[in-house]
C-alpha positions in Angstrom: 33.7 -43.2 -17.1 32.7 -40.9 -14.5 31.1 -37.2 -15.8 33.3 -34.0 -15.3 31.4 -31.4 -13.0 30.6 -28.2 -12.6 34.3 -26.7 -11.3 32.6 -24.5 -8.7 29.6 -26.3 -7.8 30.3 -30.1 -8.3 26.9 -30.7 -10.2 26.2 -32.2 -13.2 27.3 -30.0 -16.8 24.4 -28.9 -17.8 24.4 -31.2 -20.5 24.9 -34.4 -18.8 21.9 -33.2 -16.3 19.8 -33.0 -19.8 20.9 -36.3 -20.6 20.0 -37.7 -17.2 16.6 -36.1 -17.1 15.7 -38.0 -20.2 16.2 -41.0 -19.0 14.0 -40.4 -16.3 11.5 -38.8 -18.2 11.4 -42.1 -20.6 11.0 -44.2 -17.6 8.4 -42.2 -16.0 5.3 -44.8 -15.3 3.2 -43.7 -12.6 5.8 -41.2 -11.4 5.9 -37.3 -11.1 9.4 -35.0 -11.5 9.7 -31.7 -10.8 11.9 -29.4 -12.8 13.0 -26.6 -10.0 14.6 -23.4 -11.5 15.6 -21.0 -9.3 18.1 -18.1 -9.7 19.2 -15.3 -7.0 17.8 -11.8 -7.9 20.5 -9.4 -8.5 23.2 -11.6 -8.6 25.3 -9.4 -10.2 24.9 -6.6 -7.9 25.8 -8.9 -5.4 29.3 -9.6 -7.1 29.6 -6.4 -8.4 29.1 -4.8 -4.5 30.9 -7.9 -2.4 33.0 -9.4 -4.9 33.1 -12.4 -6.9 35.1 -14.2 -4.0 32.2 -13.8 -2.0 29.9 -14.2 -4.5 31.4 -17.6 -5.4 30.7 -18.6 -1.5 27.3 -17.6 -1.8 26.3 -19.7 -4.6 28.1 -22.6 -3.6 26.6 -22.5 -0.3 22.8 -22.5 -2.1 23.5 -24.9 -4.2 24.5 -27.2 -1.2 21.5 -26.2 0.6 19.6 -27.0 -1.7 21.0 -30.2 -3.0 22.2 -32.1 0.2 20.6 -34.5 2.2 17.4 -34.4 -0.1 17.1 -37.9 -1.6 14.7 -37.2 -4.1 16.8 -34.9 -6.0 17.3 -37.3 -9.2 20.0 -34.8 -10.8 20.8 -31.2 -10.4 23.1 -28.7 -12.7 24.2 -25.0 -13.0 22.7 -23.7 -16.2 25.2 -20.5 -15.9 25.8 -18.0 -13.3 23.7 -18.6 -10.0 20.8 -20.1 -12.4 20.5 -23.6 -11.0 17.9 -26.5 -12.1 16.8 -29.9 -10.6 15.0 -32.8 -11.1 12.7 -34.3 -7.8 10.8 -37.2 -7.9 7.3 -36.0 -6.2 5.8 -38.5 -3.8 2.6 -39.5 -4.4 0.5 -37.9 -2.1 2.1 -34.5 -2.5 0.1 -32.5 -5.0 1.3 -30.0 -7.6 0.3 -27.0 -5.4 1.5 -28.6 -1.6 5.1 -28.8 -3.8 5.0 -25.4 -5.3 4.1 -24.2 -1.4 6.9 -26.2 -0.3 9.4 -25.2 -2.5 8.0 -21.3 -1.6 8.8 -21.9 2.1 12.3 -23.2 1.4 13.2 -20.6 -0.8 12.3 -18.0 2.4 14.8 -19.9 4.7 17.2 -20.1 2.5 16.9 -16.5 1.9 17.2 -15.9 5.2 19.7 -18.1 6.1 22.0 -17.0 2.8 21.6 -13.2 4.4 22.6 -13.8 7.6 25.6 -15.6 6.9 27.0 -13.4 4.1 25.6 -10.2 3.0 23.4 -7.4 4.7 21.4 -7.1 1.5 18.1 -8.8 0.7 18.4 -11.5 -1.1 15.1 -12.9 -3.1 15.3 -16.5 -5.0 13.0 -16.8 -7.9 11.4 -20.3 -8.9 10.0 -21.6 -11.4 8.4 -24.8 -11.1 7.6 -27.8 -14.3 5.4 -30.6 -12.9 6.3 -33.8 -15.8 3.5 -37.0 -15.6 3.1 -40.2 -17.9 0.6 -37.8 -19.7 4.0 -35.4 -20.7 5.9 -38.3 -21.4 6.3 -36.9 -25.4 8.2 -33.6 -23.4 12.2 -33.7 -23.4 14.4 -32.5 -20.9 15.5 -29.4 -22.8 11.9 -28.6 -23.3 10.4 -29.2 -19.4 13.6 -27.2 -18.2 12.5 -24.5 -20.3 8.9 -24.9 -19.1 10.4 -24.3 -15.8 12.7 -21.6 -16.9 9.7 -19.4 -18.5 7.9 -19.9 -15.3 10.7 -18.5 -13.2 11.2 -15.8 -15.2 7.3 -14.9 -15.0 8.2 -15.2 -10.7 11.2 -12.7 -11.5 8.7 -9.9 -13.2 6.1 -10.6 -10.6 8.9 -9.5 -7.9 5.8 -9.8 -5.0 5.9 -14.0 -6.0 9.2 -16.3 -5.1 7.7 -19.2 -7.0 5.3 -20.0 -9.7 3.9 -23.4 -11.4 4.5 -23.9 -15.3 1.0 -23.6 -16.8 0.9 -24.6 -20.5 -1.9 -21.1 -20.9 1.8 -19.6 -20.2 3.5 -20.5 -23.9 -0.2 -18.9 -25.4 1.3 -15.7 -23.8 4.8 -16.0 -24.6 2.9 -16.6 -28.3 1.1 -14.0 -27.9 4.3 -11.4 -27.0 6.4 -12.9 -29.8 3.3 -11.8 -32.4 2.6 -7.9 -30.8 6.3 -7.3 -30.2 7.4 -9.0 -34.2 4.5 -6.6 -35.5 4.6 -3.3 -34.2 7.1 -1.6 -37.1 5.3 -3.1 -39.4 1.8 -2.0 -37.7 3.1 1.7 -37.6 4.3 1.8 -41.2 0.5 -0.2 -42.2 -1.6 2.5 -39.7 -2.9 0.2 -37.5 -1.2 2.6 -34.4 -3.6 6.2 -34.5 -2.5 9.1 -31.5 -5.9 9.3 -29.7 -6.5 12.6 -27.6 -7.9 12.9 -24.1 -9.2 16.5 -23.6 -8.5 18.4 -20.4 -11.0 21.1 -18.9 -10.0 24.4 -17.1 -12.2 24.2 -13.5 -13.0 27.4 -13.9 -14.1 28.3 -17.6 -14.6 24.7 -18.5 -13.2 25.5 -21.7 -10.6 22.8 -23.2 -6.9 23.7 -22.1 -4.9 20.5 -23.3 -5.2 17.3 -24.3 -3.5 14.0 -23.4 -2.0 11.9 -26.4 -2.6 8.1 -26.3 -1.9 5.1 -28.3 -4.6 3.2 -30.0 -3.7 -0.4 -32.1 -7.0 -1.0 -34.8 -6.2 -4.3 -36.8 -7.8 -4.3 -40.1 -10.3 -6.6 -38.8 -11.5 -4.0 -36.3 -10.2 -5.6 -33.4 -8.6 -3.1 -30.9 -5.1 -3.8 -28.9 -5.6 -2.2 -25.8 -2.8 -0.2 -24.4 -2.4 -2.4 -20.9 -2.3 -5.8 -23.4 0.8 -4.6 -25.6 2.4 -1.7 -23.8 4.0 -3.6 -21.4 5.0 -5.9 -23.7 6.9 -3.4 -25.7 8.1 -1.8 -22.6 10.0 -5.2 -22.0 11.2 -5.6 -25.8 13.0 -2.1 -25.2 10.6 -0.8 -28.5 8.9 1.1 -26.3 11.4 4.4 -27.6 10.2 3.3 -31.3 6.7 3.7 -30.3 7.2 6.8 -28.5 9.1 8.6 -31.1 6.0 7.7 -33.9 3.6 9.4 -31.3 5.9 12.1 -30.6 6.2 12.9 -34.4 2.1 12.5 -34.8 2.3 15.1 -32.3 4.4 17.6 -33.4 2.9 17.2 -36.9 -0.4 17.7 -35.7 0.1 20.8 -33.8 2.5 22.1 -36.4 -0.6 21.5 -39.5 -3.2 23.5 -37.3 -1.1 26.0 -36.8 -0.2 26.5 -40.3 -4.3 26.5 -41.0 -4.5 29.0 -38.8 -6.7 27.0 -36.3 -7.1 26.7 -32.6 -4.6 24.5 -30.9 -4.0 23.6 -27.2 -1.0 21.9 -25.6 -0.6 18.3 -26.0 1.2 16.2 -23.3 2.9 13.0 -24.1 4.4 10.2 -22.5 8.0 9.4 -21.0 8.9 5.8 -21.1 11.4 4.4 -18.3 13.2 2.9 -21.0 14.2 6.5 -22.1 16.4 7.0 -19.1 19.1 4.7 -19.5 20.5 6.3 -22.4 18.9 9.7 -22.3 18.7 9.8 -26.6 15.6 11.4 -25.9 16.1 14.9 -25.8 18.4 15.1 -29.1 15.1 13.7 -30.7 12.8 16.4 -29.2 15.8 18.9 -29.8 15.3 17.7 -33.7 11.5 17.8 -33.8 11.2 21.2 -32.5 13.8 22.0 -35.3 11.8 20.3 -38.2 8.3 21.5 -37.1 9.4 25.0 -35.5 6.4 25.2 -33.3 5.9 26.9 -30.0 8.2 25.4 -27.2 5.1 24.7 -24.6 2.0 23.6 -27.3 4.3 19.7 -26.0 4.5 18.8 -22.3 6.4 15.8 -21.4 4.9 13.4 -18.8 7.3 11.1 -16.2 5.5 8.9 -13.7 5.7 9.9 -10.3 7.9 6.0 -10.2 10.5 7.4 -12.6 11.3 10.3 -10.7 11.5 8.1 -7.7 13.3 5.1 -9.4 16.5 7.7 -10.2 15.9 11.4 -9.2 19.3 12.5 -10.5 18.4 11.1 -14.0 14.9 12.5 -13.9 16.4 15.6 -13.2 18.4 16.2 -16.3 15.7 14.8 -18.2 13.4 17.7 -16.6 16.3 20.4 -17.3 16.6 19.3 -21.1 12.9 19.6 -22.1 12.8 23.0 -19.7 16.0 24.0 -21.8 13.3 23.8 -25.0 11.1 26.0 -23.3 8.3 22.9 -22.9 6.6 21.8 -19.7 7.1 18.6 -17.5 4.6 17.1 -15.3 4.5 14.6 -13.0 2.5 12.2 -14.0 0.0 9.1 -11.6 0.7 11.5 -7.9 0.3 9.4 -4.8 -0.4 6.0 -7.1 2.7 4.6 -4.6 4.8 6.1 -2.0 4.9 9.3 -3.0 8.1 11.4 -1.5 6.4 14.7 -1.3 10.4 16.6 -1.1 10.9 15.6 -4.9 8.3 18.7 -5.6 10.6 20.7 -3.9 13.9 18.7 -5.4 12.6 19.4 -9.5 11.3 22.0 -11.3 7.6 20.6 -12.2 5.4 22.6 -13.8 2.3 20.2 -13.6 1.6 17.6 -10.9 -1.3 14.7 -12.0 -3.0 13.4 -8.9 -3.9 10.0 -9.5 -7.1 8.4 -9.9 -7.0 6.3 -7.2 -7.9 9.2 -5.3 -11.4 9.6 -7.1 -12.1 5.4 -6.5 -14.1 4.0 -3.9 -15.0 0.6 -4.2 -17.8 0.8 -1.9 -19.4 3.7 -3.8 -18.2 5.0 -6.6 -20.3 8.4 -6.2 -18.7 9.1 -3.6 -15.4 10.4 -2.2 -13.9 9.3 0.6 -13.4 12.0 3.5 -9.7 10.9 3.5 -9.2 10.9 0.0 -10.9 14.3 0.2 -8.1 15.8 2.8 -5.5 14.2 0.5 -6.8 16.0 -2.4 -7.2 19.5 -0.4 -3.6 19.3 0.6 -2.0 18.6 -2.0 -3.5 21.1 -4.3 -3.1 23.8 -1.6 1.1 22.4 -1.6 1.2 22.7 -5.2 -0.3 26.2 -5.2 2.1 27.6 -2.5 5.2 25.8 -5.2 3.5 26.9 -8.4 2.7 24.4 -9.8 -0.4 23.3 -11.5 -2.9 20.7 -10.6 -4.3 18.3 -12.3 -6.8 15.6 -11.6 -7.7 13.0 -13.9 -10.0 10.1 -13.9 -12.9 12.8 -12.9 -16.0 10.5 -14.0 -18.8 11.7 -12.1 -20.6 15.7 -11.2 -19.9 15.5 -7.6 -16.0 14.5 -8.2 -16.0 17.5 -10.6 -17.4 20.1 -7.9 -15.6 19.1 -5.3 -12.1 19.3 -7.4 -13.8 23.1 -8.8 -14.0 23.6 -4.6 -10.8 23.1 -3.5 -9.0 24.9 -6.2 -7.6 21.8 -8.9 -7.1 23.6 -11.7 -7.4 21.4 -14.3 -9.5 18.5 -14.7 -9.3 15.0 -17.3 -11.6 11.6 -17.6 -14.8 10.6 -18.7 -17.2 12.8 -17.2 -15.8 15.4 -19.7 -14.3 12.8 -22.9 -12.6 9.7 -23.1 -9.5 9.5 -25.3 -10.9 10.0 -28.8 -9.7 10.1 -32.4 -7.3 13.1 -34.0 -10.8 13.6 -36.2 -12.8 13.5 -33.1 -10.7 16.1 -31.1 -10.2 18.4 -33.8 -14.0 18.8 -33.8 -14.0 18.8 -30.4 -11.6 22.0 -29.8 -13.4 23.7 -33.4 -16.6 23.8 -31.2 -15.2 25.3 -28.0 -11.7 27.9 -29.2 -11.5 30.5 -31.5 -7.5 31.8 -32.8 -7.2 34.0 -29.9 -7.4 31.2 -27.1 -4.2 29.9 -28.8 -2.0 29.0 -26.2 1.5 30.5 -26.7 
């Protein structure tokens, strides 16, 4: 009794494909079979924008592009919506990495060829790729497709890579995600998260006129999480807002305790997630922190990548108006770390810009800066001056980078030549040494 098919595709349910595969996979001997997953990025948009008509034509017309006239397709299936797996037998001379380069250069024609027959738009395929020998014959079809499936979705958050080869160092990762993302409440509510403070030095006094709060993650054992291991992680996991709330609060309590001891205290700036602009919840918190802790408006200044404000102006925009409508300050966080649009400092009303400190790198010699690096600098600091708005320059690590920033007018300076990010203890020390009560900034 023949198999019912996929209505719009004609390839195998996914089911039957599974069961198929298996029976492949227990008959494997000296063979090799390649689980392909690919989907089309942004499928959606593309239906939502052309229509599902269209849509339909598209996908159809990949699937047969990629199916037909290929006898070494074993079985092929639509998992759901335009994600479609199949199973090639590899020939014997063609090695893992000659297949993975092949499927690469396929996807690009077919990318091609799918735009210019339907849709002005660019179309990207992402792959991932699950290479099964006699040494996986133990694996089962659910479990190689999902092999495959992981490594496409690693391809998809590359965006720069079409295709990528299952490695098995890729489920230690995936392990590795599952245990940060499953811990963090638990880690705030135990202490392992502390706000760490990175001072910043006014060019011309030198004296200490902010500070940068940053997450630190201390297991009990010692062992540090660094911030480039778990916040993207928790970017992804949508906690992100969770974490920034608890360093928010830290904030806010910290400021709002010095104050109350009648001690020093300089603005502290924080960090704006992306995540926070899709549903804006943001500023009701901040509204309700600033009610709770009644401290001065601008002791908190919000920080939004140069990227967010890029990513959706209009959105970055209100965001910029709400914290403003506090009375706190917004800067503009990583300057010229992409393709900066130099209008948007005309578009929003930023107080501070950041440069980035990819200006201050040379990989030839660190010492020293770049004469085109140095003209970038000198611009954009003059451009902010004639806009108001203050500069700032951080990863200043060396005397020379320091002088030459003091030369050209950046107001403000943060990295290591002055302090790297250290502990609430460490920075209250720091700012005892350096302020009396009447440098409080109001």
């Amino acid at each position: 009794m023949a198999h019912a098919r996929d209505t719009l595709t004609g390839l195998d349910r996914y089911e039957d494909f599974l069961a198929k595969l298996d029976k492949e996979i227990a008959k494997i001997g000296e063979r090799r079979i390649a689980i392909v997953y690919t989907d089309i990025k942004h499928f959606k948009y593309i239906n939502d924008t052309y229509g599902y008509q269209r849509g339909d034509m598209l996908l159809k017309e990949f699937v047969h592009l990629t199916t037909t006239n290929n006898s070494f397709v074993l079985c092929a299936a639509r998992v759901y919506s335009d994600n479609i797996v199949t199973a090639s037998l590899l020939r014997e001379e063609t090695s893992d990495s000659d297949f993975r380069e092949l499927i690469h250069q396929t996807n690009l024609d077919l990318e091609n060829k799918l735009q210019r027959k339907y849709l002005d738009a660019k179309l990207k395929l992402c792959t991932g790729i699950a290479i099964i020998s006699n040494v996986d014959k133990e694996i089962d079809a659910a479990t190689a497709v999902s092999n495959a499936n992981l490594a496409r979705k690693i391809a998809k958050a590359l965006d720069q890579e079409c295709c990528v080869l299952f490695k098995h160092t890729m489920l230690d990762s995936i392990k590795k995600e599952v245990e940060i993302t499953s811990s963090l409440s638990e880690a705030i509510e135990d202490g392992e998260l502390k706000v760490y403070y990175q001072p910043k030095i006014e060019t011309d006094s030198l004296t200490v006129t902010g500070a940068e709060a940053l997450i630190r993650w201390q297991k009990p054992d010692g062992r540090f999480i660094y911030p480039d291991e778990f916040i993207p992680l928790i970017e992804r996991s949508g906690q992100i807002v969770e974490l920034d709330y608890f360093v928010y609060r830290e904030v806010f309590k910290f400021i709002s305790r010095r104050i109350r001891e009648n001690k020093p205290i300089v603005p502290i700036s924080v960090n704006v997630s992306r995540v926070h602009m899709q549903k804006m919840e943001i500023l009701s918190y901040i509204k309700s922190l600033y009610d709770e802790y009644q401290i001065p408006p601008k002791m908190v200044e919000f920080e939004l990548t140069e990227s967010i404000y890029i990513e959706n102006t209009d959105k970055a925009l209100k965001l910029v108006e709400g914290f403003h409508a506090m009375g706190a300050r917004v800067s503009m966080d990583d300057f010229g770390s992409g393709y900066s649009s130099l209008n948007l400092l005309s578009r929003l009303p930023i107080d501070i810009i950041k440069l980035d400190r990819v200006f201050l790198k040379d990989e030839d010699a660190e010492e020293h800066l770049k004469e085109n690096d140095k003209i970038i600098i000198s611009c954009v600091i003059d451009m902010a001056k004639r806009l108001r708005i203050t500069s700032l320059c951080e990863g200043v690590e060396t005397l020379e980078q320091s002088n030459y920033l003091s030369e050209i007018g950046c107001e403000i300076q943060q990295g290591y030549y002055f302090s790297k990010p250290i502990s609430q203890d460490e920075f209250e020390a720091f700012i005892d040494k350096r302020l009396r009560k009447k440098d409080l900034v109001m």
